[in-house]
C-alpha positions as CSV (number, residue, x, y, z in Angstrom):
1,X,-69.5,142.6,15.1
2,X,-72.1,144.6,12.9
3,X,-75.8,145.2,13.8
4,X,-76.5,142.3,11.0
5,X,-74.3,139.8,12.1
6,X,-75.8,139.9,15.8
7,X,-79.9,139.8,14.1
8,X,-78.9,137.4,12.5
9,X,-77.9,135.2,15.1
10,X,-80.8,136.2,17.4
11,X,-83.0,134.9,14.7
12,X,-81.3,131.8,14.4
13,X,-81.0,131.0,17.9
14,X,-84.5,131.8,19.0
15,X,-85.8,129.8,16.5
16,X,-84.2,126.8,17.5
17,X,-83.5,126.4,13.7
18,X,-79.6,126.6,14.4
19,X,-79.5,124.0,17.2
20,X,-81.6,121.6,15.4
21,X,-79.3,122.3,11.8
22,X,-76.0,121.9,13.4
23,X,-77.1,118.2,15.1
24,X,-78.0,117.1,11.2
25,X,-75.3,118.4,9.9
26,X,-73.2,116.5,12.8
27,X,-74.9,113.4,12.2
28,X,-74.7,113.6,8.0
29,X,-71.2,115.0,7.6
30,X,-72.1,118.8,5.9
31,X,-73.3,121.9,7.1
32,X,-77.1,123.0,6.4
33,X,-78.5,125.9,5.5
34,X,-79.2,127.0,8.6
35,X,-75.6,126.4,9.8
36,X,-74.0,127.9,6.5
37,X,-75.8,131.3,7.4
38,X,-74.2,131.7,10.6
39,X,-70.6,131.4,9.3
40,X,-68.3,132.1,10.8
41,X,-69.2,130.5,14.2
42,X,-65.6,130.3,15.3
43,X,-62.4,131.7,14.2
44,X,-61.2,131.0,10.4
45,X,-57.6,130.6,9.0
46,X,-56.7,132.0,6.3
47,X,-53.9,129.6,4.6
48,X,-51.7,131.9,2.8
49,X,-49.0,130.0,0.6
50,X,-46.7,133.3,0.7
51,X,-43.9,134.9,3.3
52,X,-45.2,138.0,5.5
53,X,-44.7,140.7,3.8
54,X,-45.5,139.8,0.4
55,X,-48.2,141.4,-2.2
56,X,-50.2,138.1,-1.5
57,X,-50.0,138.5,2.2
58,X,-50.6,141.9,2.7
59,X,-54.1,141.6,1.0
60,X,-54.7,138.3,2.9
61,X,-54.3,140.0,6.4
62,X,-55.7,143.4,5.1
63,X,-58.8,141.7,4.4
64,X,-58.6,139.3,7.3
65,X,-58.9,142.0,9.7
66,X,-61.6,143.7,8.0
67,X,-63.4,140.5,8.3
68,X,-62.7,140.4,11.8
69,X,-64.5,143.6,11.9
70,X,-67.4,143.3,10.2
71,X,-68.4,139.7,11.9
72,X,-66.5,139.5,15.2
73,X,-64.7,136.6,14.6
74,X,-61.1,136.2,14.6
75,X,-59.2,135.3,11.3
76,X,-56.1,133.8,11.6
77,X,-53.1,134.3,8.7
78,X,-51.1,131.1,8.9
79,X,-48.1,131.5,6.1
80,X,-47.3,128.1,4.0
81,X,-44.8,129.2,1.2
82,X,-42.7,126.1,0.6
83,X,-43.7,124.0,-2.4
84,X,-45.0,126.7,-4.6
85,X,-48.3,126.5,-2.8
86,X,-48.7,123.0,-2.6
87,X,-48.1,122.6,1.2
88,X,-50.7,125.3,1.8
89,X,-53.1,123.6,-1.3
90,X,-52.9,120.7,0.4
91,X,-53.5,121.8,4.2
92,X,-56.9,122.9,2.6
93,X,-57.5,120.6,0.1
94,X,-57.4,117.6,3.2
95,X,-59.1,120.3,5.6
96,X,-63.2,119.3,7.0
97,X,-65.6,121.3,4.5
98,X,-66.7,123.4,7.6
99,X,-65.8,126.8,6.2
100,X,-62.9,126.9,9.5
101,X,-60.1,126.3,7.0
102,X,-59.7,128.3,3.7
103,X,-56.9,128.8,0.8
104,X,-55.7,132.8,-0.1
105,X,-53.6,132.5,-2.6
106,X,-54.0,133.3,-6.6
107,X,-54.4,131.7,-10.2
108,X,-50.6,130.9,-10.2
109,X,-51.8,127.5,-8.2
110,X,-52.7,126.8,-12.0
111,X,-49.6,127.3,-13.1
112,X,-48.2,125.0,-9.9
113,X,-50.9,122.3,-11.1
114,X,-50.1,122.7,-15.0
115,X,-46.8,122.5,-14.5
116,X,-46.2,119.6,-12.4
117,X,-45.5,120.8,-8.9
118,X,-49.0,120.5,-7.7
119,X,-50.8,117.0,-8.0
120,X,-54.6,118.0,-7.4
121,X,-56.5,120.8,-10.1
122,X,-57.7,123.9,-8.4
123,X,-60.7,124.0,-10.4
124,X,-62.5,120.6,-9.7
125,X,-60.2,119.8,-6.6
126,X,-61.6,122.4,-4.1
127,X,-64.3,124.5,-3.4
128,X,-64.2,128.1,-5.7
129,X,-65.4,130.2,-2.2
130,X,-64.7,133.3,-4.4
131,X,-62.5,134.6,-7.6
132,X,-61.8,138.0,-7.4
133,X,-59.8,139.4,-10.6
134,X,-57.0,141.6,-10.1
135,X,-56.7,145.0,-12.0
136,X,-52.9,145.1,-11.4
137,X,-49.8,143.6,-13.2
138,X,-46.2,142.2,-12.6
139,X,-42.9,143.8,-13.3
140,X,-40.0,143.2,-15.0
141,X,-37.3,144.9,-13.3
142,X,-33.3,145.0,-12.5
143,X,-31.5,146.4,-9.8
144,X,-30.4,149.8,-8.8
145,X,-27.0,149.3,-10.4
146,X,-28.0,147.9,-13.0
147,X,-26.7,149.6,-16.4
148,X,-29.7,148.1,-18.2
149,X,-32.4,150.7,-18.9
150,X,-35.1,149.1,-21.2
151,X,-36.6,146.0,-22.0
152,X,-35.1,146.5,-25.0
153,X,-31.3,146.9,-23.2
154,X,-32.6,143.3,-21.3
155,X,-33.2,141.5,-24.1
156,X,-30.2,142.6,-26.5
157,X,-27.7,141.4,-23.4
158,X,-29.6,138.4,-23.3
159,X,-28.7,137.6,-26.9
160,X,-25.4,138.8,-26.8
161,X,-24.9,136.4,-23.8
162,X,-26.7,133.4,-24.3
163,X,-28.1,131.6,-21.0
164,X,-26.1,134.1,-19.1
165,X,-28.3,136.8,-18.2
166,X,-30.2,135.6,-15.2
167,X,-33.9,135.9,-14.8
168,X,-35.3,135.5,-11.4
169,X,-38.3,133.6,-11.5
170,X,-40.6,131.1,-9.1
171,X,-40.0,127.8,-11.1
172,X,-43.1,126.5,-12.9
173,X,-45.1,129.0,-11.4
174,X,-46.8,132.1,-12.7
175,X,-43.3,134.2,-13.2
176,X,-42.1,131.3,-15.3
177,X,-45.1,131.8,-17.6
178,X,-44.8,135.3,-17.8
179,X,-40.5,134.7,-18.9
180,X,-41.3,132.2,-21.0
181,X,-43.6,134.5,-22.8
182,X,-41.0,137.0,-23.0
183,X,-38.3,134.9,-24.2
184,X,-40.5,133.2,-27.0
185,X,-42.1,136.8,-27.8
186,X,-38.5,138.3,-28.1
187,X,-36.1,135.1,-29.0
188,X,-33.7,136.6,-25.6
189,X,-32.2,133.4,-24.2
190,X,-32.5,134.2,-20.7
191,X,-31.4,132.2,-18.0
192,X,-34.4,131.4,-15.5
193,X,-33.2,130.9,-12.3
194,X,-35.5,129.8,-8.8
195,X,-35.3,132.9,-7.2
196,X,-38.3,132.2,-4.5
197,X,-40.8,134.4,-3.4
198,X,-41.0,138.0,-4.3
199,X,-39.6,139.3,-1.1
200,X,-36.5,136.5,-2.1
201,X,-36.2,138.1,-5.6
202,X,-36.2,141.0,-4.6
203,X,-33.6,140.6,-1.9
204,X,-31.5,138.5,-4.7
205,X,-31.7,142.0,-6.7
206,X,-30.0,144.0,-3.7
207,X,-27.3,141.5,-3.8
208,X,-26.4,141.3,-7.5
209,X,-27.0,137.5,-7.6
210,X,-29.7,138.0,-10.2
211,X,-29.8,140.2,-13.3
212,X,-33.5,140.6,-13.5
213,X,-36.3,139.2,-11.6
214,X,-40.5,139.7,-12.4
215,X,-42.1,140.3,-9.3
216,X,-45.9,142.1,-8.8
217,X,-45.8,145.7,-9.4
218,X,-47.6,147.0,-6.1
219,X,-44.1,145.9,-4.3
220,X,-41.3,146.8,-7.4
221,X,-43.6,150.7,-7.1
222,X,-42.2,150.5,-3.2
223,X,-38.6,149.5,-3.7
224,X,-38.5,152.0,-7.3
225,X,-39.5,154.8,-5.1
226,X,-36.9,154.5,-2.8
227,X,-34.3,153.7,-5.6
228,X,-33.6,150.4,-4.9
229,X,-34.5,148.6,-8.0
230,X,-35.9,149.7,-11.9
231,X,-39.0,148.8,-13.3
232,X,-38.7,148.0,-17.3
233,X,-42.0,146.9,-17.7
234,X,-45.1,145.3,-16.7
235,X,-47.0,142.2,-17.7
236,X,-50.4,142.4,-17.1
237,X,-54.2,140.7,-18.3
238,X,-54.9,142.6,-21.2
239,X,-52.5,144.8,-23.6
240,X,-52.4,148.2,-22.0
241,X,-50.7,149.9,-19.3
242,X,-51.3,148.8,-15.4
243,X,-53.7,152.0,-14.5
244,X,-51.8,152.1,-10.8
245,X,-48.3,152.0,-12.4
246,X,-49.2,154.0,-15.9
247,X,-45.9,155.6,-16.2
248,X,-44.5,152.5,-17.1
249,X,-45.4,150.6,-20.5
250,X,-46.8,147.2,-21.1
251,X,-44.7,144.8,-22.8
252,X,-47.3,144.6,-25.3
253,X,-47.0,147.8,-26.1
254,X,-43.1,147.7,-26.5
255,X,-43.6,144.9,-28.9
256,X,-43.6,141.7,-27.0
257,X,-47.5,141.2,-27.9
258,X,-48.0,137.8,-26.6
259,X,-46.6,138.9,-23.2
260,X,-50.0,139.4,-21.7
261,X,-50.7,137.3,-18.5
262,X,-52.6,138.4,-15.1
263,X,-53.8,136.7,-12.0
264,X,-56.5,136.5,-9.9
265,X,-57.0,136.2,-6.0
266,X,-58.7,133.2,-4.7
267,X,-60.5,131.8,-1.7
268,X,-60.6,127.6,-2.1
269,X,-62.1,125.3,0.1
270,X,-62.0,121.7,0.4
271,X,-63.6,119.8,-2.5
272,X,-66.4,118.7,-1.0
273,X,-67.6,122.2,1.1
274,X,-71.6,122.2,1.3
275,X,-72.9,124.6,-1.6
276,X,-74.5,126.9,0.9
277,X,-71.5,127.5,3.3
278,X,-69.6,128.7,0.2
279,X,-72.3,131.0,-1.1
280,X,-72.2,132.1,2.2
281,X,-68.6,132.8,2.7
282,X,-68.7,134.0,0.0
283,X,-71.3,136.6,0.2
284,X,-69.5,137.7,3.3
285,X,-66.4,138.1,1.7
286,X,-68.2,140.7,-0.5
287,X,-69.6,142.7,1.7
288,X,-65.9,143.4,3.1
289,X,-64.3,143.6,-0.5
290,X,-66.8,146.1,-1.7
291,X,-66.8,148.2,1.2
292,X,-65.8,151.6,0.7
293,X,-62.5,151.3,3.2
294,X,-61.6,148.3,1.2
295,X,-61.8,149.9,-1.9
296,X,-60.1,152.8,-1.0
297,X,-56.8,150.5,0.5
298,X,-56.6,148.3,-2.0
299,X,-56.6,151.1,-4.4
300,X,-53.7,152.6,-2.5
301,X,-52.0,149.2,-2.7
302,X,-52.4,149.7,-6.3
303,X,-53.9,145.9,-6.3
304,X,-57.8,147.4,-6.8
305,X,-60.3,144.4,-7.4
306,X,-63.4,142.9,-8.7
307,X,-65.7,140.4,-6.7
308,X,-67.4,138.0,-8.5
309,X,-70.4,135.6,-6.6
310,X,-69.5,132.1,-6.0
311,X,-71.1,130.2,-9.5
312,X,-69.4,133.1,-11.3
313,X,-66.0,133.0,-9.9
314,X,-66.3,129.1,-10.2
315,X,-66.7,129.7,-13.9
316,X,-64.1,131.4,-14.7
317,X,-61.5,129.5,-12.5
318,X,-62.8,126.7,-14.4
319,X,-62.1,128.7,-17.7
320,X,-58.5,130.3,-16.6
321,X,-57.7,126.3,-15.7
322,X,-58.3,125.8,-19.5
323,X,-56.6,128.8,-20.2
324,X,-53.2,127.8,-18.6
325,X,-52.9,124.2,-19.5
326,X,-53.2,125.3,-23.0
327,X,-50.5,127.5,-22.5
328,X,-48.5,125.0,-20.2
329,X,-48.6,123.0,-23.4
330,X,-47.8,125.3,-26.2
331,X,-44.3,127.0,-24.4
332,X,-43.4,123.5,-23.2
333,X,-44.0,123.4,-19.7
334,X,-46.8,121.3,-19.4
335,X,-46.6,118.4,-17.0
C-alpha cells in the first residue's frame, strides 16, 4: 500500500468521520463520502466477460495487480464469457452499489445490448466508473495456409463463392459490426459464422474450420510473429493506420471507407452506485492507468490508452450508446 493510501486512512479513522459514515451509510442503503474515500476497504472483483488469456483479460489482470499495488487491497479476476457478456453484465448489474463488485469489459456490451443479446443498456443501466478509449484496432486475418494475401484476395473469393467463405465472428457483438461493415463497404457475401472468443477464433484458424476471423490486433501481432496466422488489415476508430501495428493498412485506406469502428474499455457498476464511490474508484483507477509502468506496458501490449474522469467517460458512453444503435439500425442488426 502507498504512503497516501495509509494517511488517508489515519485521517479517516482518527477522526471518527469513517466510523460514524459507514453506520449511515448502513442504515440508508449507500456509501457516504467519507466511506467512498476509503475505497477499497476490502478486496474488489473484477468481472471480466472474457477467457484467460484474451486481449480483454490480459489488461483486466495487468491493471488488477497494479491496483493491488498501489492500495494494498486484493483484486480478484473472476472470468464470465458465456452470453456475450451478459452473464458477467448481469452479475454486476444485480451486484450491491458498494464499489466490491465491478464490470471490465468494453463498448462491444453496446453492440450485445443493440443487438438483442443483452436486455439492460450499459449507458443508463449501470454506473460509468470509468471509460477509457483505446488507441488500438482489430484485425482481419486468415490462417497461415491460407493462399489469400489481401483484403482484396478475401473479398474477390467471397464473391466468387457466395456465402461460402467463412468469417469468424462473435454473433451480434462488436466483430459482427465490424463484418457487416465490410461486407456492405465491399458487396463480399461472406459467411459469418459464431466463432467465440478471440482465443476460439483464433484456435478455429489453426484448424482450417474458418476462412477468416477479426480478432484485436495486440493478439493477431503475437500469432503473425510466430507465423501462425496473416493479418490483412485492421479496423480501427478513425481512418488511419493502428500506430502499434503501422505496417499494416486500415481498411479505409484500402478502400472500404465506412469500415471504421473502435472500442473502448470500461469499468461499470451497478446502476444505482453512490456518485462519490464512483468518482472515487474512479480517480483511483487513474492514478494506476497513468502511471508511468502502466503506460509503458500497455504500450508494449500495443493497447496504449486514454483515461477519462467519471462525468466524462459517462458522456461519451452515453454518446457511443447512440452511436451503435444507430448503426445497429442502418446494417440491420438492430434488435
Amino acid at each position: 500500500m502507498t504512503t497516501r493510501f495509509r494517511a488517508r486512512r489515519r485521517l479517516l479513522f482518527a477522526t471518527g468521520s469513517f466510523l460514524a459514515a459507514t453506520a449511515v451509510a448502513a442504515t440508508i442503503g449507500l456509501p457516504s463520502a467519507a466511506f467512498a474515500q476509503d475505497w477499497p476497504a476490502r478486496p474488489v472483483k473484477l468481472i471480466v466477460p472474457a477467457k484467460p488469456g484474451g486481449g480483454t483479460d490480459a489488461v483486466a489482470r495487468f491493471l488488477a495487480a497494479e491496483l493491488e499495488k498501489e492500495t494494498g487491497q486484493a483484486f480478484v479476476i473472476v472470468n464470465q464469457p458465456t452470453g456475450g457478456g451478459s452473464v458477467a453484465a448481469e452479475t454486476v448489474r444485480t451486484a450491491r452499489a458498494d464499489g466490491a463488485t465491478l464490470l471490465f469489459y468494453h463498448t462491444g456490451l453496446l453492440s450485445s445490448y443493440h443487438s438483442g443479446v443483452y436486455a439492460h443498456n450499459p449507458a443508463t443501466e449501470f454506473t460509468a466508473v470509468a471509460v477509457m478509449p483505446v488507441e488500438g484496432s482489430q484485425s482481419l486475418v486468415v490462417g497461415p495456409d491460407s493462399k489469400t494475401r489481401s483484403v482484396e484476395d478475401l473479398v474477390e473469393a467471397a464473391k466468387s463463392d457466395p456465402d461460402n467463405v467463412t468469417l469468424g465472428v462473435q454473433l451480434k457483438g462488436a466483430s459482427h459490426f465490424m463484418a457487416a461493415l465490410l461486407i456492405k463497404d465491399a458487396g463480399a457475401p461472406f459467411r459469418l459464422v459464431e466463432a467465440g472468443s478471440d482465443a476460439d477464433k483464433l484456435t478455429a484458424l489453426q484448424g482450417g474450420n474458418i476462412a477468416a476471423a477479426i480478432v484485436n490486433t495486440p493478439g493477431a501481432l503475437q500469432y503473425a510473429e510466430a507465423g501462425k496466422l496473416r493479418v490483412l488489415g485492421t479496423i480501427a476508430g478513425t481512418p488511419e493506420r493502428d500506430q502499434g501495428a503501422p505496417q499494416y493498412p486500415s481498411m479505409a485506406e484500402l478502400g472500404y471507407k465506412n469500415t471504421v469502428y473502435g472500442l473502448d474499455f470500461l469499468v461499470l457498476g451497478p446502476r444505482d452506485m453512490d456518485q462519490a464511490l464512483a468518482v472515487r474508484i474512479n480517480e483511483v483507477l487513474g492514478e494506476v492507468a497513468g502511471s508511468p509502468t502502466v503506460r509503458e506496458q500497455l504500450a508494449k501490449m500495443k493497447l496504449p490508452l486514454q483515461f477519462l474522469d467519471q462525468a466524462a467517460g459517462a458522456e461519451r458512453l452515453a454518446a457511443s450508446e447512440t452511436k451503435v444503435g444507430e448503426l445497429a439500425a442502418e446494417i440491420g442488426l438492430s434488435k
